[in-house]
N, C-alpha and C positions, 0 to 999 in steps of 0.2 A: 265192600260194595254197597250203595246205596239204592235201597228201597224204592226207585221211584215209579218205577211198574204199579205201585200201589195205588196211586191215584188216576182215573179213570180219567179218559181222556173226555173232552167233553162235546158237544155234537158240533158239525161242522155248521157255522153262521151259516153260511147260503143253505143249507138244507133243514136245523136244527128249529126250536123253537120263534115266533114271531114274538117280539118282545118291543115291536115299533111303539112310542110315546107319541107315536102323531097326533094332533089336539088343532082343535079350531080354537085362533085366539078368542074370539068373542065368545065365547063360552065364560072368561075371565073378565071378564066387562068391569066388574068392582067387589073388591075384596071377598065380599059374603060371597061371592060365584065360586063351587067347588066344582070336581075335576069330573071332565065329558063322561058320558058312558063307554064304554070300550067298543070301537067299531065291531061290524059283524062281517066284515069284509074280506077278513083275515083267509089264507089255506087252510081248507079243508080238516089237514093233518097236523095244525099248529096249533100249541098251548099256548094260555095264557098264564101271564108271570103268575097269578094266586094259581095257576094249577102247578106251574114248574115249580114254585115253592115249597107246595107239600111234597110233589114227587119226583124230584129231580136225583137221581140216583138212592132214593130210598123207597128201593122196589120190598117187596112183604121178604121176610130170611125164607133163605131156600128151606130149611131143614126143617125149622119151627111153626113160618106161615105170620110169623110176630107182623105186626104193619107198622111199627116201630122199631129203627133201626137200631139192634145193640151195642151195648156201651162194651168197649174191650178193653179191660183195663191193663193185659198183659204187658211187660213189656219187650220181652223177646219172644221169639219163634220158634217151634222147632222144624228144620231142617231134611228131608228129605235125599241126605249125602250132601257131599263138603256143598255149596251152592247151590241146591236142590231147595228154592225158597216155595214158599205155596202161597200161589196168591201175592209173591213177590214182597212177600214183608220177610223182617230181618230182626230190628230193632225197632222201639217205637220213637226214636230222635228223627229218624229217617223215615218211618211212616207206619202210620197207627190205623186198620180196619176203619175206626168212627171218624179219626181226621179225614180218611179219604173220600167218606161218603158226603160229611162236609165240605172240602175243598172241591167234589163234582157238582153238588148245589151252588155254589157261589161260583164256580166255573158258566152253568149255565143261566145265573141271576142276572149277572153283567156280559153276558153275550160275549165272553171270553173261549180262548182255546186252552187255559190254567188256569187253576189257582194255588195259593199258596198258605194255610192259617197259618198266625203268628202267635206268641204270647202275650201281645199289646197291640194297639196300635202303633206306639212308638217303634218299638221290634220291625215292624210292617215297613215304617216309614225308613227305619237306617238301614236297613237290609232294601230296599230301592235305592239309596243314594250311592250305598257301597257298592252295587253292583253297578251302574252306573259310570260313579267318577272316580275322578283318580286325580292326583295331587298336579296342581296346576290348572284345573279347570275350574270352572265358574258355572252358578246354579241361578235363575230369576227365581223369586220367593215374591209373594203378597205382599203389600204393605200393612196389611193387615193380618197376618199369619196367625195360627193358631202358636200359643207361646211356645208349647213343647216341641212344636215346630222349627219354631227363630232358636230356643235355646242349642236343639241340636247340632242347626247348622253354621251359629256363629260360634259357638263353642268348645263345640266337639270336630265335628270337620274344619275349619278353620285351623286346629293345629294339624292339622296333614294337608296345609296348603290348598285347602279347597274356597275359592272366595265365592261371594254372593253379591248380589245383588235386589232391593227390595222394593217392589215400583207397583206402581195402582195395574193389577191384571185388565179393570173393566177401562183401562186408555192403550187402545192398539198403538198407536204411535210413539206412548210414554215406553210400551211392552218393548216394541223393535230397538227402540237406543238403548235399551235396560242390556237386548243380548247381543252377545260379543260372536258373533258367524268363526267357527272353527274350536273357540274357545270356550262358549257355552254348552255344556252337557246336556243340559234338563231345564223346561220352564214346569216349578211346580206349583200349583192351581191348588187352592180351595175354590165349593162355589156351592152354595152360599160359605163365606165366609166365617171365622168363630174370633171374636162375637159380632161384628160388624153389620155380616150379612149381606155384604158385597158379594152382585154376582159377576161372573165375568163370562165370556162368549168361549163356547169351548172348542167348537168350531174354528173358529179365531185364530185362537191360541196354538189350537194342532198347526195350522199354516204357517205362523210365525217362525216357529219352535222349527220345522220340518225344513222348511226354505232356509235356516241358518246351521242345520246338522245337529240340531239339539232336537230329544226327547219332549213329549208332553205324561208328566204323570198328574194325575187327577185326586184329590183327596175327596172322595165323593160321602163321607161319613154324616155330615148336615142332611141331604138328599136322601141316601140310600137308594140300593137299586131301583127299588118301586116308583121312583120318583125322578130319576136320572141316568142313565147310563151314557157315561162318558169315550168308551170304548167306540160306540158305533157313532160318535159324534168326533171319530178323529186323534183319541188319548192313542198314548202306547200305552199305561200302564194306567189301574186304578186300588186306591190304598182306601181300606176301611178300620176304622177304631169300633169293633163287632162289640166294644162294650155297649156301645149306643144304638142304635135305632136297631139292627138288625137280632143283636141278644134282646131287647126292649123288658128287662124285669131287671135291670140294676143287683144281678148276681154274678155275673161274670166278668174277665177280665180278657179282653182280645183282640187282635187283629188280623188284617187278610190282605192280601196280594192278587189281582186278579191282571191278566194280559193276553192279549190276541198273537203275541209274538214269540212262535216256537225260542229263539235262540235268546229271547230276553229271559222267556222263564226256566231254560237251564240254567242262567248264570244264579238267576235268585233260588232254584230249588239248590242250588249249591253253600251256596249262602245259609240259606234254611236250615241244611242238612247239617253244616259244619258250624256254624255258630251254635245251635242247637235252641234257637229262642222260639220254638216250640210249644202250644197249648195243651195241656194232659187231656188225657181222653175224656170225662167227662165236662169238662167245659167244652169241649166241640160237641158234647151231646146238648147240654142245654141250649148251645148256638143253634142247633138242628131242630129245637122246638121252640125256640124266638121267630125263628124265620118263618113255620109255620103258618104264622101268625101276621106275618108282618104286612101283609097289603092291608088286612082290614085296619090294625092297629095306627097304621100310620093316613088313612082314609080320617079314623079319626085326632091322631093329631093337626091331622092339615085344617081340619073345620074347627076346632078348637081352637087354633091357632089365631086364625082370620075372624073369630067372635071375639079374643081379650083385645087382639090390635085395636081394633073398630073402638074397644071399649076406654082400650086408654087413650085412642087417638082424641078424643071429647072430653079427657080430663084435665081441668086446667092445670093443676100440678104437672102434666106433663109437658117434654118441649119438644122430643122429636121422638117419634115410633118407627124402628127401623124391619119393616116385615117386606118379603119381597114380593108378597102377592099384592101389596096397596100399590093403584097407578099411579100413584107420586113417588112411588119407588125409583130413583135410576134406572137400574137396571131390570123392571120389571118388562119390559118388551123381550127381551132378551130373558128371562125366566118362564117365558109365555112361551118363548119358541123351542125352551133345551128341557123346560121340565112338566112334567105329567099334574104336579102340583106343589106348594111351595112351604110346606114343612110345616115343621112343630114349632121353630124357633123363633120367636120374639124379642129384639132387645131397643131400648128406650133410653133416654137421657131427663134427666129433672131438672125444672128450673129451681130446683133449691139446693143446685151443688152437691159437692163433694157426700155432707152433711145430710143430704137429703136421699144419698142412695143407700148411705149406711140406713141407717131411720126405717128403711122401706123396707128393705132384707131382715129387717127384725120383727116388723107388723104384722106377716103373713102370717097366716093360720094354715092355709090348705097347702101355701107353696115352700115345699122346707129348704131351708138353708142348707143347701151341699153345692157342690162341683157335680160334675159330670153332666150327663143330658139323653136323652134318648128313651130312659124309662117309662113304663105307665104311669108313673108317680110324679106330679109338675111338681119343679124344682126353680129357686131362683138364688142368685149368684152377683158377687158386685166385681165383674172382672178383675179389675185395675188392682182388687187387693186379693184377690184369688187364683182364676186361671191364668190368668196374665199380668202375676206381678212379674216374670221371669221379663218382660218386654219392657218396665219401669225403665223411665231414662234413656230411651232408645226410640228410635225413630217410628217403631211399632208402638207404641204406647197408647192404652186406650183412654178415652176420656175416664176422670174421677167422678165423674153423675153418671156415670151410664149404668145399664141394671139389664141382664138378662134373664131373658126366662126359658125352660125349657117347658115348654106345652104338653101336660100328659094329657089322661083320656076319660078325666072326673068328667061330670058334670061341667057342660060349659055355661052355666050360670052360676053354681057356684065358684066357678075360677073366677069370673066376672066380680063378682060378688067378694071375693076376698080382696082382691086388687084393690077395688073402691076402697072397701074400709081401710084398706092401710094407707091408701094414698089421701083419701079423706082426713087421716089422723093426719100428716102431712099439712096440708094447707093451710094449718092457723101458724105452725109451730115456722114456718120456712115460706117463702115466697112465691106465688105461683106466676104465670106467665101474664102478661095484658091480658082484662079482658076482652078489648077488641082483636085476639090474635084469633086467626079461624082456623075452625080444624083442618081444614085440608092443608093450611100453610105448617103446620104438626104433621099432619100424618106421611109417610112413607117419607120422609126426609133420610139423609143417611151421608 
């Protein structure tokens, strides 16, 4: 028997939490503009996301009074007579005291009726498709996909006959001839994009998706709740890689499953259960005090963010700054309208090529050279030979000058400041752009 009594059902959207992202555009007028104050307009009896953060099923322990919720490291139960569970736990594959107190916080983050933590986000992400498709069916992907993403589904689903499709999400009409009415299972969204930064309408997209019999799932991990929730904008499903923004201290490894739709989340808490790709109890604790945290945290990667853009948008070594809160963003109207504010993420191109991205990833001082993103520690990365060499050769394939960055929460002068000098060293050795080129015709290009 499976454990799933254990996690806590989470409150009902029409009655639960206000978690609305409504924003006056103009608030957003140009880049430096960061995000509204939070209306006061709100019921009475409604939380705001920084309070359901700290307290969203992490009421004080009944017995102790603790206001931190304990880590259980057991991993079975004892029983009460044959089926006699307490508390409805069993085994901790099936469900763990701290995963559940987790999966009711991320239940109530993303304005879901489940959730589900995973062992990765990858786990997150095949455990959505498996439950989903089935051999014969066909999947719309980004044309810009996160690589671990393309590698999955051209690779791995692909020998169980699942085929795909990979089309620019931000062209609704590119989106509609992409899916196939009857055939198509799922259109799956990032937004903003990795590394790109392409946003796409998610709105949109539910309709698309919905009017052809296919699913909308949302990779909302660039965003993070605080900054987007896809669910009440239309998703069936939203998939997070918890190693990033929401764990935000670059020590854990995880993912999540969150959905408004009773019958979708048996099939994945089934999945969950039987695959068993499950997070050990303390890494759902440390995810439980990431999340704490995570409105201010990400308050200031968003201002951080929109200070280095600005800064490399002015540098001539650079050629294109791809940030979606600059109004020469594509898709920045459309990030004005689905998000609260527009991230950590930064990524850029150099006029001095291939040669010039290497060059830069080695210059930094403050921003170290790893993978990953989300942490309080900026980090910078040359996709093409890192995240995304799995996409080389393929239609996904990112440019060889491009250079991302993930935005932590130093000092936005010194980020500013390390950037210059290394692109500074840049300019004699490599070629920089005209100087009649103007920043605006650089910045928010994409």
């Amino acid at each position: 028997m499976d454990a799933t009594a254990a996690s806590a059902a989470s409150p009902d959207p029409n009655s639960g939490p206000d978690l609305s992202l409504g924003r006056d555009p103009a608030v957003h007028a140009d880049v430096g503009a960061g995000p509204e104050p939070r209306s006061s307009g709100r019921a009475q009896n409604a939380a705001g996301f920084e309070t359901i953060a700290i307290h969203a099923g992490q009421e004080p322990d009944p017995t102790t009074g603790a206001v931190v919720p304990p880590l259980h490291l057991a991993s079975t139960y004892a029983q009460d007579g044959v089926g006699g569970l307490r508390g409805g736990f069993e085994y901790s594959r099936s469900s763990n005291p701290t995963r559940a107190v987790l999966e009711t916080c991320l239940t109530a983050l993303e304005g879901g009726r489940a959730a589900l933590a995973m062992s990765s986000g990858m786990a997150a992400t095949d455990t959505v498709l498996r439950a989903v498709c089935r051999p014969g069916d066909h999947i719309v992907i980004p044309a810009d996909a996160y690589g671990g993403t393309y590698r999955l589904v051209a690779r791995v689903l692909s020998q169980w006959n699942v085929e795909h499709t990979a089309v620019d999400l931000a062209d609704a009409e590119a989106t509609r001839a992409a899916i196939r009415p009857g055939v198509t299972r799922l259109v799956w969204c990032e937004t903003p994009t990795n590394p790109m930064l392409t946003i796409a309408d998610i709105g949109a997209l539910a309709t698309l998706a919905h009017d052809a019999g296919a699913l909308l799932a949302v990779d909302n991990t660039f965003a993070s709740p605080y900054l987007q929730q896809p669910l009440s904008l239309g998703a069936d499903v939203v998939v997070h890689s918890t190693t990033k923004y929401l764990g935000g201290h670059s020590d854990i490894v995880g993912g999540a499953i969150i959905t408004a739709d009773p019958d979708l989340a048996e099939r994945l808490r089934f999945l969950q259960n039987a695959a068993g790709a499950v997070p050990g109890p303390f890494d759902c604790w440390l995810l439980l005090r990431g999340i704490r945290t995570l409105p201010v945290r990400m308050d200031r990667h968003c201002a951080n963010a929109r200070h280095v853009a600005t800064h490399l948008a002015a540098h001539p070594a650079v050629e294109t700054v791809r940030y979606p809160g600059m109004p020469g963003h594509p898709g920045y109207p459309v990030a004005v309208k689905q998000m609260r504010d527009f991230g950590g993420m930064v990524s850029f191109t150099l006029s001095g090529g291939h040669a010039a991205a290497l060059e830069l990833c080695a210059r930094t001082r403050l921003f170290t050279l790893a993978e990953s993103l989300g942490g309080v520690e900026s980090l910078i990365e040359h996709p093409a030979s890192m995240t995304h060499a799995s996409v080389a050769d393929s239609p996904l394939a990112v440019p060889a000058n491009l250079v991302r960055l993930s935005v932590g929460i130093e000092n936005a002068d010194d980020l500013a400041d390390d950037l210059r000098q290394a692109l500074d060293g840049l300019s004699t050795a490599f070629p920089s752009k005209a100087a009649d080129t103007t920043t605006a015709s650089r910045a928010g290009s994409s």
